[in-house]
Biopython code that builds the backbone (N, CA, C, O; Angstrom):
import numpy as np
from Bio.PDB.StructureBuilder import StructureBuilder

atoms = [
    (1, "UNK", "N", (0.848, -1.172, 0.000)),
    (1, "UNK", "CA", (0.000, 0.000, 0.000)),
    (1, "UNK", "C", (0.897, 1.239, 0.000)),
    (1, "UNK", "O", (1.850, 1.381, 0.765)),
    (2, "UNK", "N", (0.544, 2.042, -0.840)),
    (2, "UNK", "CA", (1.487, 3.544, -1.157)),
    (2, "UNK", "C", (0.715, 4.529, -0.465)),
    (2, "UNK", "O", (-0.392, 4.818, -0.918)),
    (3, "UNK", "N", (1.225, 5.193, 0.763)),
    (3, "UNK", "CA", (0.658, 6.279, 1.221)),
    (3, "UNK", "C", (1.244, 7.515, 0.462)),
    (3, "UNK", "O", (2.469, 7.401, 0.509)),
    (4, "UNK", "N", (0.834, 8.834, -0.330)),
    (4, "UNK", "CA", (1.485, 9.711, -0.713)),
    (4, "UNK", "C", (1.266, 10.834, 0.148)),
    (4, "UNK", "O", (0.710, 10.510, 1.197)),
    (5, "UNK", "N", (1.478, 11.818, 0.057)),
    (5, "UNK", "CA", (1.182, 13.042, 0.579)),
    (5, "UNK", "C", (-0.054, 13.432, 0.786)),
    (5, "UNK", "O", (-0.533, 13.739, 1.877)),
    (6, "UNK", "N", (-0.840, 13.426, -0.728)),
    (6, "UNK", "CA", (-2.087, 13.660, -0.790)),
    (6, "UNK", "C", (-2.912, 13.241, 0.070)),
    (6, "UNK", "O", (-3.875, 13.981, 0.274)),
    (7, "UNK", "N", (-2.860, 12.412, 0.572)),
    (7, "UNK", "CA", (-3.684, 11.563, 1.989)),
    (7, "UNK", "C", (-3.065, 11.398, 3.069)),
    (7, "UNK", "O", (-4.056, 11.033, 3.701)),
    (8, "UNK", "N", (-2.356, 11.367, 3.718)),
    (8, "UNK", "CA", (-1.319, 11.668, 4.644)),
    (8, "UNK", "C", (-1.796, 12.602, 5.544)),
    (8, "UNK", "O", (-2.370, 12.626, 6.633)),
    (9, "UNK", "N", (-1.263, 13.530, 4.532)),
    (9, "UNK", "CA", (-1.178, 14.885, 5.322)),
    (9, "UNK", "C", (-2.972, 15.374, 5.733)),
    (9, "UNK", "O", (-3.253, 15.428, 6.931)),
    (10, "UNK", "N", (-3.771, 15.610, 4.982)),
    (10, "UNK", "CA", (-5.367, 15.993, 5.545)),
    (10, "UNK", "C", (-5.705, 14.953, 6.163)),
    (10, "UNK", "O", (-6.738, 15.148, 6.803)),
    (11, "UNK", "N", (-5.180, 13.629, 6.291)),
    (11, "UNK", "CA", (-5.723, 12.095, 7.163)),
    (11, "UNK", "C", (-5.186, 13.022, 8.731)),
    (11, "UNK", "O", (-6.024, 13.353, 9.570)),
    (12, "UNK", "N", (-3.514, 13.365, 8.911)),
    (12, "UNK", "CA", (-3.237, 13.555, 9.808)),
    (12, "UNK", "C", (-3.661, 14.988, 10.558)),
    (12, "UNK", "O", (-3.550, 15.032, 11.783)),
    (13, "UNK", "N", (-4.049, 15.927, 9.975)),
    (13, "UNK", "CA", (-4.527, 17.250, 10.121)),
    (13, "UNK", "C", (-5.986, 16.850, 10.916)),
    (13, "UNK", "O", (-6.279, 17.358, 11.998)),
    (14, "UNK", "N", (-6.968, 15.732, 10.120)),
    (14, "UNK", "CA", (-7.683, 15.653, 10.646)),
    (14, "UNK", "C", (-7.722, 14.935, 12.017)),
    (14, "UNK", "O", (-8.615, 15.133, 12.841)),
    (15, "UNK", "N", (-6.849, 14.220, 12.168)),
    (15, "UNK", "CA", (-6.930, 12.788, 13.021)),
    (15, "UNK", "C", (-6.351, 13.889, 14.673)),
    (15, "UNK", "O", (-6.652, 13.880, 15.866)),
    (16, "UNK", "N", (-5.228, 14.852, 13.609)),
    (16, "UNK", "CA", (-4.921, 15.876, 15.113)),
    (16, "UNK", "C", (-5.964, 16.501, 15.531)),
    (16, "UNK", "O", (-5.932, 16.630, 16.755)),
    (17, "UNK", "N", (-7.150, 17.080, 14.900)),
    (17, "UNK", "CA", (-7.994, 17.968, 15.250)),
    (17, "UNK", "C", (-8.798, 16.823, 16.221)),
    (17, "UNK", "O", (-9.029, 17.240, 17.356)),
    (18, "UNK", "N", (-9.042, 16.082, 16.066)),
    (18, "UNK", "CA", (-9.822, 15.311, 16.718)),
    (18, "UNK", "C", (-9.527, 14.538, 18.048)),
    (18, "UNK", "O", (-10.188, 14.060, 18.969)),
    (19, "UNK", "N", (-8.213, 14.650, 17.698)),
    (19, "UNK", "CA", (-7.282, 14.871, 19.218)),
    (19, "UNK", "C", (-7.507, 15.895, 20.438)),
    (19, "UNK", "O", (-7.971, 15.881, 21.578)),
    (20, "UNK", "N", (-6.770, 16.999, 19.326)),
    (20, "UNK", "CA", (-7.404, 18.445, 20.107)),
    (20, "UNK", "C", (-8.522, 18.236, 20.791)),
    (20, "UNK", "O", (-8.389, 17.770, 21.923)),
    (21, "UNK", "N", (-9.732, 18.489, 20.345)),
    (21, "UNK", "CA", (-10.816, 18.333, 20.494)),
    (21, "UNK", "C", (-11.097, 17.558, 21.295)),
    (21, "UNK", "O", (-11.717, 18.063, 22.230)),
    (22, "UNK", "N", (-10.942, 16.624, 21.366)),
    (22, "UNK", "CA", (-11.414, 15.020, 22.275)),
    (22, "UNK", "C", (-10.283, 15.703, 23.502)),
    (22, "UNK", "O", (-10.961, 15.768, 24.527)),
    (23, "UNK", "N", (-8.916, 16.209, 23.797)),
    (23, "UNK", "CA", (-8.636, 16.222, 24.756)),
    (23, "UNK", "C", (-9.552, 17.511, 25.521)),
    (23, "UNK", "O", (-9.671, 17.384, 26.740)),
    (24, "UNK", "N", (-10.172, 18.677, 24.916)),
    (24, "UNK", "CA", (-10.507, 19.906, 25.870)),
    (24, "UNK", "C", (-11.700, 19.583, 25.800)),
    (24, "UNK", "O", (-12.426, 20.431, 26.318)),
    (25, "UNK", "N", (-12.294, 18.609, 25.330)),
    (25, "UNK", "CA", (-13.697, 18.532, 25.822)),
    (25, "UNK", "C", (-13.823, 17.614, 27.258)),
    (25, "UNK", "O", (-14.479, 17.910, 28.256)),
    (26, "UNK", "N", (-12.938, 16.343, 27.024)),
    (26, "UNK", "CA", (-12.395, 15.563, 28.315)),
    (26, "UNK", "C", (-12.284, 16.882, 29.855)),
    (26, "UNK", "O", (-12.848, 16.870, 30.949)),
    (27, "UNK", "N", (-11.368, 17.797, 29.277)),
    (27, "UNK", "CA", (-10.888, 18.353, 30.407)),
    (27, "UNK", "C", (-12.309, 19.387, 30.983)),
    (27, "UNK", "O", (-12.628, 19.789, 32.101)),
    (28, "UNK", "N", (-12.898, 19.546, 29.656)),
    (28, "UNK", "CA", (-13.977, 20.367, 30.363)),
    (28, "UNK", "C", (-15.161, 20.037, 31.339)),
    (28, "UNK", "O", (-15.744, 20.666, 32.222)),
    (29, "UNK", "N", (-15.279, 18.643, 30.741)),
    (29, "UNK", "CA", (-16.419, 17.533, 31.155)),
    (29, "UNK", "C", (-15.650, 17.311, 32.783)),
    (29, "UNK", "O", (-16.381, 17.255, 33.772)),
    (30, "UNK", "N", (-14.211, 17.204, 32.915)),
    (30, "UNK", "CA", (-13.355, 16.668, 34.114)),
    (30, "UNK", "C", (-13.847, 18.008, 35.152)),
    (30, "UNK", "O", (-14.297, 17.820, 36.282)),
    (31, "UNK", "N", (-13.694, 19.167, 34.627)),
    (31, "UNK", "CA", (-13.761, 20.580, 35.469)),
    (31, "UNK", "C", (-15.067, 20.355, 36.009)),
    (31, "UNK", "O", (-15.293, 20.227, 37.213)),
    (32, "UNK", "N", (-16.288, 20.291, 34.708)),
    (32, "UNK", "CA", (-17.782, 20.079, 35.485)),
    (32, "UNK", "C", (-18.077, 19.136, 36.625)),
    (32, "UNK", "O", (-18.407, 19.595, 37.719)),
    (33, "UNK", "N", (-17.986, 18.012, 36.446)),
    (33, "UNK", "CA", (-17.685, 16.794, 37.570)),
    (33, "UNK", "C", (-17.072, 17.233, 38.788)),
    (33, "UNK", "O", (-17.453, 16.745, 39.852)),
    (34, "UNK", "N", (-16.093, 18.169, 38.754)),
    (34, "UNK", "CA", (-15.169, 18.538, 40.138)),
    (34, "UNK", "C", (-15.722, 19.511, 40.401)),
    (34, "UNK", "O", (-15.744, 19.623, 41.627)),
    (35, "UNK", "N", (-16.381, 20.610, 39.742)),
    (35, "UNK", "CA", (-17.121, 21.429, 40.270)),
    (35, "UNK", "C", (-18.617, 21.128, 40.604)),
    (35, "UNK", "O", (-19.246, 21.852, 41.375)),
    (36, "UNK", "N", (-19.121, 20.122, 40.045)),
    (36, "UNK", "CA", (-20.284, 19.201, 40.741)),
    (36, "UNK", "C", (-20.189, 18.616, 42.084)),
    (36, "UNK", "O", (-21.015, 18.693, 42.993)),
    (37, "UNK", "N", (-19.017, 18.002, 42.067)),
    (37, "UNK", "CA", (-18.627, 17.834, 43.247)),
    (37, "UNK", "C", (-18.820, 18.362, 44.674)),
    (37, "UNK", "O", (-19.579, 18.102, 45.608)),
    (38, "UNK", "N", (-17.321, 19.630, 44.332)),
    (38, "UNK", "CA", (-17.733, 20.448, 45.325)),
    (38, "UNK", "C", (-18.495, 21.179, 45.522)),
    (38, "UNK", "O", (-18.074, 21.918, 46.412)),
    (39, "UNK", "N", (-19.605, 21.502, 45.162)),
    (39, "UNK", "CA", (-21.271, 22.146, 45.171)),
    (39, "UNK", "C", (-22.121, 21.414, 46.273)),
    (39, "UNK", "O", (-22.850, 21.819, 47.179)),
    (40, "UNK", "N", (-21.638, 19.869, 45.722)),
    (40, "UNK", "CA", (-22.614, 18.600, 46.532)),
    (40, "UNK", "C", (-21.760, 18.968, 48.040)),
    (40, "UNK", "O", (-22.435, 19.452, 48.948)),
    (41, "UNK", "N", (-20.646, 18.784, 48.210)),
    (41, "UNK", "CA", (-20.094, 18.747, 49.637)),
    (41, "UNK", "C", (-20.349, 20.450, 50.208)),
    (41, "UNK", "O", (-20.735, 20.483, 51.376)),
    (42, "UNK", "N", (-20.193, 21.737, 49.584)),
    (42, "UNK", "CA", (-20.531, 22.702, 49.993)),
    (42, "UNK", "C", (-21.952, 22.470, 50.469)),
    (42, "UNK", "O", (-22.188, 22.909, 51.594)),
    (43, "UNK", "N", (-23.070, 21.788, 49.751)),
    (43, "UNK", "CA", (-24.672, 21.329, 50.284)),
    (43, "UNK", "C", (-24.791, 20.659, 51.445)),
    (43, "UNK", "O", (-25.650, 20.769, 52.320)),
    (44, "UNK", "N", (-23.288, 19.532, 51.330)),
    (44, "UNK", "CA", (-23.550, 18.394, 52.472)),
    (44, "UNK", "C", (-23.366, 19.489, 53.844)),
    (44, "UNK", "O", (-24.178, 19.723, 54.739)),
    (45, "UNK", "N", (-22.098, 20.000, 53.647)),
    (45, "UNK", "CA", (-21.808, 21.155, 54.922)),
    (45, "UNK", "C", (-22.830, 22.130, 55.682)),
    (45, "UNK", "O", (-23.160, 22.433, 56.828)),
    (46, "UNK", "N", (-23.184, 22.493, 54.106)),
    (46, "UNK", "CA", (-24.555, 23.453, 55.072)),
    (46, "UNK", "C", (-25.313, 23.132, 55.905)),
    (46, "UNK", "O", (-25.714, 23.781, 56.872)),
    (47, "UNK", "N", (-25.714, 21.461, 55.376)),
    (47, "UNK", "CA", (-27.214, 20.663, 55.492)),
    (47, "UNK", "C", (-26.509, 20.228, 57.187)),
    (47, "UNK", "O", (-27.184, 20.250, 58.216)),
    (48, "UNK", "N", (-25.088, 19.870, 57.119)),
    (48, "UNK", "CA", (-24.817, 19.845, 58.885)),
    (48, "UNK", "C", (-25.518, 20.848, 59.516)),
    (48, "UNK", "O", (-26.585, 20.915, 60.128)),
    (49, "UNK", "N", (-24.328, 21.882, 59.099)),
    (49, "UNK", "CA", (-24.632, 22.888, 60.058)),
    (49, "UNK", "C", (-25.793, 23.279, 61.025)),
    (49, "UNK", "O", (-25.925, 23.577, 62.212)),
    (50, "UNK", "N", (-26.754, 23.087, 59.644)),
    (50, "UNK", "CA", (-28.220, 23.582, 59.695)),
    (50, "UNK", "C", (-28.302, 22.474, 60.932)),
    (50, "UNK", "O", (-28.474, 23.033, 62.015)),
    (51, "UNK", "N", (-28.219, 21.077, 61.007)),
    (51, "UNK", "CA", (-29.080, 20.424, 61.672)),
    (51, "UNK", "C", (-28.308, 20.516, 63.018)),
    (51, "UNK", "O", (-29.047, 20.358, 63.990)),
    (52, "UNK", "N", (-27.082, 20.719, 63.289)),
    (52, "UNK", "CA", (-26.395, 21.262, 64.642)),
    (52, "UNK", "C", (-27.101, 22.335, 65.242)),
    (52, "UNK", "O", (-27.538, 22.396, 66.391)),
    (53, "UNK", "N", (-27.154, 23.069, 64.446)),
    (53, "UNK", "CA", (-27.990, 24.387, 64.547)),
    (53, "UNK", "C", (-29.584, 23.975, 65.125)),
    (53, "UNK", "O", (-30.074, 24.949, 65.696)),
    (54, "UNK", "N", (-30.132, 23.257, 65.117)),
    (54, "UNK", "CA", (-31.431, 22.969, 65.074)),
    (54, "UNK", "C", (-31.116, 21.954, 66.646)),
    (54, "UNK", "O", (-31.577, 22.179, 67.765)),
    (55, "UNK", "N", (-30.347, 21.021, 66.291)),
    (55, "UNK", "CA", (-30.525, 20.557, 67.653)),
    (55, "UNK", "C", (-29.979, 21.032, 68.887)),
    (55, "UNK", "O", (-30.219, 20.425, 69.931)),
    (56, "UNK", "N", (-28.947, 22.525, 68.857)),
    (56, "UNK", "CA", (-28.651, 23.200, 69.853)),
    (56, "UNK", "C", (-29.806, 23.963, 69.936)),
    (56, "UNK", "O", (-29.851, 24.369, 71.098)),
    (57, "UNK", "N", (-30.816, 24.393, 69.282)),
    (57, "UNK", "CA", (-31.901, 24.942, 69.862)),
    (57, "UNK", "C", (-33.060, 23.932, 70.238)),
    (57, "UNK", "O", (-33.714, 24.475, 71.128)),
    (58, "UNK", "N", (-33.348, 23.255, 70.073)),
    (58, "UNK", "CA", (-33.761, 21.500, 70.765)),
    (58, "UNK", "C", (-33.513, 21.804, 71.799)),
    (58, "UNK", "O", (-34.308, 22.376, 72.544)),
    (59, "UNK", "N", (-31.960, 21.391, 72.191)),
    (59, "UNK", "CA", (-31.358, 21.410, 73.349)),
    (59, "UNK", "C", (-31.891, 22.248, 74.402)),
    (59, "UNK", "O", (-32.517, 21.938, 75.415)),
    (60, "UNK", "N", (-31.418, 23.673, 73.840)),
    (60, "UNK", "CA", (-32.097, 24.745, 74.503)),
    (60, "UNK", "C", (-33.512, 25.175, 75.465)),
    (60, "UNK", "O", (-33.705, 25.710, 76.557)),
    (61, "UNK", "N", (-34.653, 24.390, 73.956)),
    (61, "UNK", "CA", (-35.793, 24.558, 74.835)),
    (61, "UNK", "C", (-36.002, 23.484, 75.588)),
    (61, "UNK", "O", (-37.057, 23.633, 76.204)),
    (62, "UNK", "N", (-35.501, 22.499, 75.819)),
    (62, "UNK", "CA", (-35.747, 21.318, 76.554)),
    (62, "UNK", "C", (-34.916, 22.053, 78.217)),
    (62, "UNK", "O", (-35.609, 22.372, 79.182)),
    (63, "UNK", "N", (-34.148, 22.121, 78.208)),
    (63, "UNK", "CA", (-33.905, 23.315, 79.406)),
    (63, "UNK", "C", (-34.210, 24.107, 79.539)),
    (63, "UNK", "O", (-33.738, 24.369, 80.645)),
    (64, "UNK", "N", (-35.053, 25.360, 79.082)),
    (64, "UNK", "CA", (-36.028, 25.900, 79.334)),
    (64, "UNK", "C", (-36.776, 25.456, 80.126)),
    (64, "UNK", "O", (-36.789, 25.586, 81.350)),
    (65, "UNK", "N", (-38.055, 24.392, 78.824)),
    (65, "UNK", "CA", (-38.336, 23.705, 79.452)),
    (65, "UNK", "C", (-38.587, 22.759, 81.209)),
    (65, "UNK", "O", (-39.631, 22.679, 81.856)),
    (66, "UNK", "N", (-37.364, 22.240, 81.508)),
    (66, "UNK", "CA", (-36.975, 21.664, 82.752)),
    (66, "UNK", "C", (-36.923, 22.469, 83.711)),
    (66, "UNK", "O", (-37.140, 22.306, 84.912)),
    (67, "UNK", "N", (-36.490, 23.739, 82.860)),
    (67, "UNK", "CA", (-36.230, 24.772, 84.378)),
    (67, "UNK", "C", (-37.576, 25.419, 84.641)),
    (67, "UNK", "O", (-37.629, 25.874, 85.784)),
    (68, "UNK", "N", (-39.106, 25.668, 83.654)),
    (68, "UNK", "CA", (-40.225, 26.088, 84.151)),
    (68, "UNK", "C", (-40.763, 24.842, 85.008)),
    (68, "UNK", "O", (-41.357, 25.131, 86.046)),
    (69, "UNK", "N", (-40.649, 23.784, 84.753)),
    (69, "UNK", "CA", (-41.305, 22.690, 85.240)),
    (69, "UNK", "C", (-40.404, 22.521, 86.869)),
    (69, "UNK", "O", (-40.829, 21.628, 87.603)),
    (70, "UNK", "N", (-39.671, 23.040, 87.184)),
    (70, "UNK", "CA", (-38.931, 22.445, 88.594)),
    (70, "UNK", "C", (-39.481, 23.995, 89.526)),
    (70, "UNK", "O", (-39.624, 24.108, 90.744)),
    (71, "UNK", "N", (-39.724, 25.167, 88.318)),
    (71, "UNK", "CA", (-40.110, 26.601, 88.984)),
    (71, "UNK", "C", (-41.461, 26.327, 89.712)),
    (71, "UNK", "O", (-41.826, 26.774, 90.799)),
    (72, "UNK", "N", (-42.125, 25.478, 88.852)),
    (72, "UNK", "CA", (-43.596, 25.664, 88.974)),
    (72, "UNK", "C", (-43.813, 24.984, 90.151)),
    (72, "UNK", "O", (-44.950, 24.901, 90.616)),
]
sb = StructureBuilder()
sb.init_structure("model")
sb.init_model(0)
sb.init_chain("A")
sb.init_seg("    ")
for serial, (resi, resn, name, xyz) in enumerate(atoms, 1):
    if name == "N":
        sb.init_residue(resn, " ", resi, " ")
    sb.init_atom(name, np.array(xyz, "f"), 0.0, 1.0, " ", f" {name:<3s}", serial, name[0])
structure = sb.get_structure()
């Protein structure tokens, strides 16, 4: 089989573009995923907080609580 120039060269022009291409779409798709990521764990963090938050005021009125009931 005789490869000449004529095909060669636009085979390889193309075969690079598609390289190109296939690598910055990879990397872009890689960025979304990691920034999906950390979105989900910035959510998970909040969603603590929030519920620390909720059961120190729990806490709270339940001593309240205890302390009207021992007043009374």
């Amino acid at each position: 089989m005789n490869w000449d120039a004529g095909i060669v060269v636009p085979l390889g022009s193309f075969v690079m573009v598609v390289i190109i291409v296939g690598t910055i779409s990879f990397r872009k798709m890689r960025e979304r995923e990691l920034q999906a990521h950390q979105d989900l764990r910035l959510r998970e963090m909040e969603h603590e907080r929030r519920l620390k938050e909720m059961e120190i005021e729990r806490l709270k009125l339940e001593v309240e609580k205890n302390r009207a009931q021992r007043v009374s």
